[in-house]
N, C-alpha and C positions, 0 to 999 in steps of 0.2 A: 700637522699631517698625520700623526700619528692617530689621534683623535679621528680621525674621516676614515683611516683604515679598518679602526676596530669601529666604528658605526658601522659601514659598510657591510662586514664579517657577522656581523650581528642582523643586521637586517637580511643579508644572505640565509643567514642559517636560519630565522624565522622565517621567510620564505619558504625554505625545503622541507619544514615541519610541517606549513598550512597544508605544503603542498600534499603533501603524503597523506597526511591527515583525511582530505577531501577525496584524493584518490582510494582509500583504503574505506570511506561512506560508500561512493560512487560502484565497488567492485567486490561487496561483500554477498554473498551468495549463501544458499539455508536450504536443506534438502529435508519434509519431511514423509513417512512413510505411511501408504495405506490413503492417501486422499487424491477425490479426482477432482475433475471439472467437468460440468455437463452445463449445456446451453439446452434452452427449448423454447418452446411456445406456451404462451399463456391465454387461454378462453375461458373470457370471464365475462359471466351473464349474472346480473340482478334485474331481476323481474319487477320482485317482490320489497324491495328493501327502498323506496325512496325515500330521503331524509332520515335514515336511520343508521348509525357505525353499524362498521362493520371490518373485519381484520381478520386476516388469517396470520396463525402460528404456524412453526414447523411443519412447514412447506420443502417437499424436493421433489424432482421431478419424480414424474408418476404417479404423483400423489395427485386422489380424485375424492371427491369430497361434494355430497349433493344434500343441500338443506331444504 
């Protein structure tokens, strides 16, 4: 009997550790300064370019760019 009490005890307390554990991934939160988020529209015309790469870099909105 004693044996089933400290299993029990033991499996209890590994329980409360996953638990916290998963809750403390779950509810961890990161503030940094100076960055936004912007959504937009993208019009994109190639004429000129079939069968050939092509990629744009350092891209953000507002950025226009005519080759």
């Amino acid at each position: 009997m004693k044996k089933l009490i400290q299993g029990s005890m033991i499996i209890f307390v590994l329980a409360v550790v996953v638990g916290l554990g998963t809750q403390a991934v779950f509810s961890d939160t990161d503030s940094i300064s100076d960055n936004t988020i912007a959504t937009g529209t993208l019009e994109l015309s190639l004429n000129h370019s079939a069968g050939k790469p092509w990629s744009i870099t350092n891209a953000y909105p507002g950025w226009e760019s005519v080759y």
